[in-house]
N, C-alpha and C positions, 0 to 999 in steps of 0.2 A: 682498383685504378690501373694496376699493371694490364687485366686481361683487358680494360676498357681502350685502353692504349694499344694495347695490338690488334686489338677487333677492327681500332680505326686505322692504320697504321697498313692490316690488308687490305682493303679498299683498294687500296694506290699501288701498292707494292708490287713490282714483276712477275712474273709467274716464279722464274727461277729463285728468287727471293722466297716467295712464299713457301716453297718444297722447303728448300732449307727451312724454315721459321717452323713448318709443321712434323719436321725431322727433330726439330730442337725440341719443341715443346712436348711432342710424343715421348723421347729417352727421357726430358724430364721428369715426365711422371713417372716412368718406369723406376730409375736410377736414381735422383736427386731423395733426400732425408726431409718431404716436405710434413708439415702441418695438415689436420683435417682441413682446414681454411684454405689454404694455399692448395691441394691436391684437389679440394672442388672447384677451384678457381683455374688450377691446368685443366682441368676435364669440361667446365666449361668452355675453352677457349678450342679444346680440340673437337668436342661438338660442332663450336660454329663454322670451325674448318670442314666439316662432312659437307656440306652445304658450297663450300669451295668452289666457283666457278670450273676451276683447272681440275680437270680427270688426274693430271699428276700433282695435285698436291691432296688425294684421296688415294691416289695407290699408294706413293709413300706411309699414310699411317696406316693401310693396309696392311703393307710388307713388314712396316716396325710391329706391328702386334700381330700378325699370323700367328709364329712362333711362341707367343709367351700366353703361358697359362694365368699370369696374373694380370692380363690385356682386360680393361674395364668390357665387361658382357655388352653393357648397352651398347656401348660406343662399338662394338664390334659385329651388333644384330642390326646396327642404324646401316654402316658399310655395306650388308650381308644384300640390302635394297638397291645396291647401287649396280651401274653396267657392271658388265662380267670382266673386265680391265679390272675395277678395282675388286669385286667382289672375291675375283678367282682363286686368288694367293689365300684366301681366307676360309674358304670352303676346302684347299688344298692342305694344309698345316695347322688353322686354330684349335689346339685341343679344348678351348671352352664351348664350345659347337657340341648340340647334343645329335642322333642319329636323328632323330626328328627334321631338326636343321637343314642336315645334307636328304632324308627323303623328301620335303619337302619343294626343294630346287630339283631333286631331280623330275621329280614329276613337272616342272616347266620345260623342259627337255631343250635347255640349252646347253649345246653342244662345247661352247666351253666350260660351262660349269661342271659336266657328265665329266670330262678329262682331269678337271680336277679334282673331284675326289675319286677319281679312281684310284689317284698318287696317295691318298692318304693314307697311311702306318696301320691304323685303326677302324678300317670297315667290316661290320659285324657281315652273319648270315644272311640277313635281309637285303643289306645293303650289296653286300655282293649280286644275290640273285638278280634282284631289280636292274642293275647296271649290263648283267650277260645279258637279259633276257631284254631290254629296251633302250638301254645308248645305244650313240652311236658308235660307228667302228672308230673312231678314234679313242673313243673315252674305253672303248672293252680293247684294246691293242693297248691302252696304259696301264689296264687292271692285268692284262696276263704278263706287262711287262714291271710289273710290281713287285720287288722281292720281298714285301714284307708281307705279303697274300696269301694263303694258302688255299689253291683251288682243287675240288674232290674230281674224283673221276667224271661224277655228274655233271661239275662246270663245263669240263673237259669235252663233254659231249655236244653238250649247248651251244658252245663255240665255233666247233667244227659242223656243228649244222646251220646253225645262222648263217655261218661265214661261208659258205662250201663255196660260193659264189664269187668269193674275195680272196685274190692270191698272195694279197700283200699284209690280209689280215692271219692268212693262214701261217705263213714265211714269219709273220712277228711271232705266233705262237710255240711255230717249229723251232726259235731262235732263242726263248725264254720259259721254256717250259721243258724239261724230263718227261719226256712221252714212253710211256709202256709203250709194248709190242700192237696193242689192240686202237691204242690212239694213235699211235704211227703209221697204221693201214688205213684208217678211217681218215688222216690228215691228207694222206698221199689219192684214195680216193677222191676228196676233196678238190686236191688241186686240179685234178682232171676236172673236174666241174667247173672249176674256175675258168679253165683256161679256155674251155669252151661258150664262155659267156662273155670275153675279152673281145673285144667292139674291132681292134685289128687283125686276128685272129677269123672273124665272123666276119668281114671284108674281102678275105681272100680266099675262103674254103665254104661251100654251098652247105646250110644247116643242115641236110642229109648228110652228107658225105662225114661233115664236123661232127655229128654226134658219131658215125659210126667210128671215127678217128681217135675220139673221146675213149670210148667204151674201150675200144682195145690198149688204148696206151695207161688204163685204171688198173683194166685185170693185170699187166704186163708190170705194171707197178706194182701195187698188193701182191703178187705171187714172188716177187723179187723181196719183199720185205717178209713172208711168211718162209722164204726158203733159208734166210737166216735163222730162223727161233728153232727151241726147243722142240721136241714132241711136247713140252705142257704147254710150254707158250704158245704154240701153234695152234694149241688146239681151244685155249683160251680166245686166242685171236679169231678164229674165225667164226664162235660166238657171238661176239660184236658183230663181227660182220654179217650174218645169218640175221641177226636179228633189225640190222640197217638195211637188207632187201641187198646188198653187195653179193652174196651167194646166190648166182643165177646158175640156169642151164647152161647158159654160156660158157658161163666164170668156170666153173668145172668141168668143162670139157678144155678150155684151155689149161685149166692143172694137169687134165690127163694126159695132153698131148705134147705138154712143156715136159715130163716124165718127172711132175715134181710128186713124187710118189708120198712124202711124208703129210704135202699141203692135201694130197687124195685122200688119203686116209684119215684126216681131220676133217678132212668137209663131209665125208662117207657116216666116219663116227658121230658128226656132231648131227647129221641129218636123223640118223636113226637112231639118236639119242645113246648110243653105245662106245663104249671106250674104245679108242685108237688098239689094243691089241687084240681086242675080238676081232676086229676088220683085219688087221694083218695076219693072226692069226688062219684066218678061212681063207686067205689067198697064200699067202707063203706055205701053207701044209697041206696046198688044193683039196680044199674041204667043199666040196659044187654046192653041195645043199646049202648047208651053212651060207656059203657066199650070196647062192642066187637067193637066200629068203630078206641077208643083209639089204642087200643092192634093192629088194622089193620094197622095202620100209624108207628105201629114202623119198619116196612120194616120184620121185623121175620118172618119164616114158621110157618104157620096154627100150628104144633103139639109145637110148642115152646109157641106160645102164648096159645095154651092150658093149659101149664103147669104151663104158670106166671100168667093167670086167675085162676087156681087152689089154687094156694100161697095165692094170695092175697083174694080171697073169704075164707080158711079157717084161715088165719089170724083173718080176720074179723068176722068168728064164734067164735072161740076161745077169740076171744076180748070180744066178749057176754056171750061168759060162767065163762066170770073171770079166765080163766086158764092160770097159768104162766108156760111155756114152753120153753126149751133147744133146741137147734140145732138139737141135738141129734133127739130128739123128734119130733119135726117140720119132719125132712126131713123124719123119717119112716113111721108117719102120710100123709106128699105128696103122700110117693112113696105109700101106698096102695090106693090112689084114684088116683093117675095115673095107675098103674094096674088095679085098676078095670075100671077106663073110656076105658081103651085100650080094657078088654076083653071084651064091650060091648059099638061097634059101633054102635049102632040102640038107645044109651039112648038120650035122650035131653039135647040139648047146655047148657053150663056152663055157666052163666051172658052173654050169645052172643058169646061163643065161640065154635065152632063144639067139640065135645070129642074125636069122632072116628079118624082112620088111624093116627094115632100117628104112626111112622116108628120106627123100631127096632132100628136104630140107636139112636134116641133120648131118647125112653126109657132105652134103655143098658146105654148110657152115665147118666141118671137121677139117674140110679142103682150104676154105680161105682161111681157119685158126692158123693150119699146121704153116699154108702161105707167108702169114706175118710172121711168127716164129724164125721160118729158115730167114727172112729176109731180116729179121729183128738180128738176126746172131750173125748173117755173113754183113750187114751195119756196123756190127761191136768188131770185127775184125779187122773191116778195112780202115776204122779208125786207128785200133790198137797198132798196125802196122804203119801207120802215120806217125806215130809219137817218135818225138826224140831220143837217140840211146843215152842211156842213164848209166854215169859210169860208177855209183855210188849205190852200191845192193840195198843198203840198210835204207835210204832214201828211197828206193823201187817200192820196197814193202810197206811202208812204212804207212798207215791207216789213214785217210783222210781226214777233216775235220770234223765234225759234226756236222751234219746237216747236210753232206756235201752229195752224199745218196739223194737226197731228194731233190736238190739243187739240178743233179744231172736227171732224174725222172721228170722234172718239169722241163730242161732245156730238150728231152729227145721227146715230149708232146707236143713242144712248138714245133719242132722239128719234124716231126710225124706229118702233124697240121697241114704244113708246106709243104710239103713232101708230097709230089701228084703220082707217083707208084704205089703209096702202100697202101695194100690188101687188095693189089690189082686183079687178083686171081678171085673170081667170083664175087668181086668189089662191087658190083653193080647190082647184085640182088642180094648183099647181105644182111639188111634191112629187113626183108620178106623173110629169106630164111631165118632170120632169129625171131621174127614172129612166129610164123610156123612153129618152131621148135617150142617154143613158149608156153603155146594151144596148145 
């Protein structure tokens, strides 16, 4: 009689009336000391409420049994058919949901349903996979911002490739994930990618120009993040990246000419499969054979490894002289011994490496490298000289936040973007030339 009486009692009843009535009778079943009688009599009444005209008097007992593992199953599989309003809370939190459950939904690929169980405590292997590898970005930006998740290096990957294209999905992963050395490169590659598929971005800089803008503000990125690591982690890292197609002719000639000699020496080692001190070895104790048979195994054109033989032998003078030296420096000091090696084919091999027929190609692209370099560093200057004096040392030093390294890699790619000088020097055929060099 009681449930016959509220069954008719809804009909008429407000909406707001009703929420309340299906709030009431939801905690009673949960709470109340009822009778087998009485408890199929609430669970009948809260059935007839599924059927509720009002969406909100279906999320409310949505939201009351999310939560509780002792939420009647049926009455929570009848909900689980309804819009994604009431569904969602349900697929997010009901621990009576088997994994079947949430595959199931996921495979309808509704994007609010994908979000909510990404939140959920308890997503096995499968269920993770499915979500990297087919939500949407919002439901995979819930999953990496999950702390009850635990995602492998594998996820880790998946993410950063799916996503390379998305700087706001990258930025959520950069923000809620501990990234190794080797996903911190590939994330930072990334956001170059992004930035250059950014629709404002792609309005005001011609897609030749943009990708060449692109490319150089990646490598300048990744060699900034591998000049912090280790010799292991360095060498770890650019593994990963060898194996992501990140390790080009290019990219290594910018290591060489940035005089980032540890990141040279990893990319050298990892090319010709040989440990980081056999390479240093053959250059610091000018070993030519040794060197020039290294430099042959990395797969590179004769005038390429000319160039990283050059690097690393004036490294190594320079090491001898005691001189401490900027990028800047480094790469103007290269390019005149690549010029000169170029304008004089007949002189003798550099630690075993020919000097001569350097191809135009290589050298123009060594000239606009060394180009963005000095202008990338007399940039970071005229800024530094901008700043405010700081009258507080411990505050001067004092380490940024996290993330804040890449925060500025992305704001000087916009920046780059805009920017109608950089790589003015041979900027118009550098396109060709990295083809060339490539072939």
């Amino acid at each position: 009689m009681i449930v016959d009486a509220f069954l008719e009692w809804s009909k008429s009843a407000p909406r707001e009336r009703r929420i309340e009535a299906a709030d009431a009778l939801a905690r009673s079943y949960l709470h109340s000391e009822l009778d087998e009688d009485d408890r199929r009599k609430v669970l009948t009444g809260l059935f007839a409420l599924v059927d509720d005209s009002s969406v909100g008097v279906r999320e409310r007992l949505a939201a009351i049994f999310a939560d509780r593992r002792d939420a009647p199953r049926a009455l929570v599989l009848r909900l689980l058919d309804d819009v994604p309003a009431v569904s969602a809370s349900l697929y997010a939190r009901s621990p009576v949901l088997l994994a079947s459950h949430l595959m199931d939904a996921l495979y309808r690929a509704e994007p609010r349903l994908e979000e909510a169980i990404a939140q959920r405590v308890d997503l096995n292997r499968m269920l993770i996979d499915q979500l990297i590898a087919r939500a949407c970005a919002t439901a995979c930006k819930a999953l990496v911002s999950n702390p009850h998740v635990s995602l492998t290096d594998d996820d880790l990957h998946a993410f950063i490739d799916r996503f390379a294209g998305d700087a706001d999905a990258l930025e959520t992963l950069q923000a809620n994930r501990r990234l190794s050395p080797e996903h911190e490169c590939l994330l930072v590659a990334s956001c170059a990618q992004a930035y250059q598929a950014n629709e404002f971005v792609r309005a005001l800089v011609p897609d030749k120009r943009l990708e060449r803008l692109t490319k150089a503000a990646r490598e300048r990125a990744v060699l900034e993040v591998l000049a912090r690591l280790s010799p292991k982690a360095c060498w770890q890292a650019t593994g990963v990246l060898y194996a992501r197609g990140v390790v080009t002719p290019a990219f290594i000639l910018r290591a060489a000419l940035s005089g980032e000699i540890l990141t040279l020496e990893a990319l050298v080692a990892r090319l010709c499969d040989v440990s980081m001190e056999r390479v240093r070895s053959a250059f610091v104790h000018a070993r030519p054979v040794v060197a020039a048979t290294l430099l042959k195994k990395t797969g590179l054109s004769e005038t390429v490894r000319s160039v990283l033989s050059m690097a690393l032998v004036l490294a190594r003078e320079l090491a001898r002289s005691d001189v401490d030296w900027t990028a800047s420096f480094f790469a103007e000091t290269l390019i005149e011994v690549v010029d000169q090696r170029n304008a004089d084919a007949s002189m003798d091999a550099l630690d075993g490496v020919g000097s001569g027929d350097a191809s135009d190609a290589t050298v123009a692209l060594c000239h606009s490298i060394a180009a963005d370099i000095m202008q990338a560093e007399a940039r970071a200057y005229t800024v530094a000289s901008r700043l405010p004096e700081v009258s507080d040392l411990e505050a001067m030093f004092t380490e940024g936040e996290p993330g804040e390294a890449l925060a500025m890699t992305v704001d000087a790619l916009v920046s780059d973007a805009l920017d109608g000088d950089l790589l003015s020097v041979e900027g118009s055929d550098a396109d060709r030339q990295e083809r060339q060099l490539a072939a």
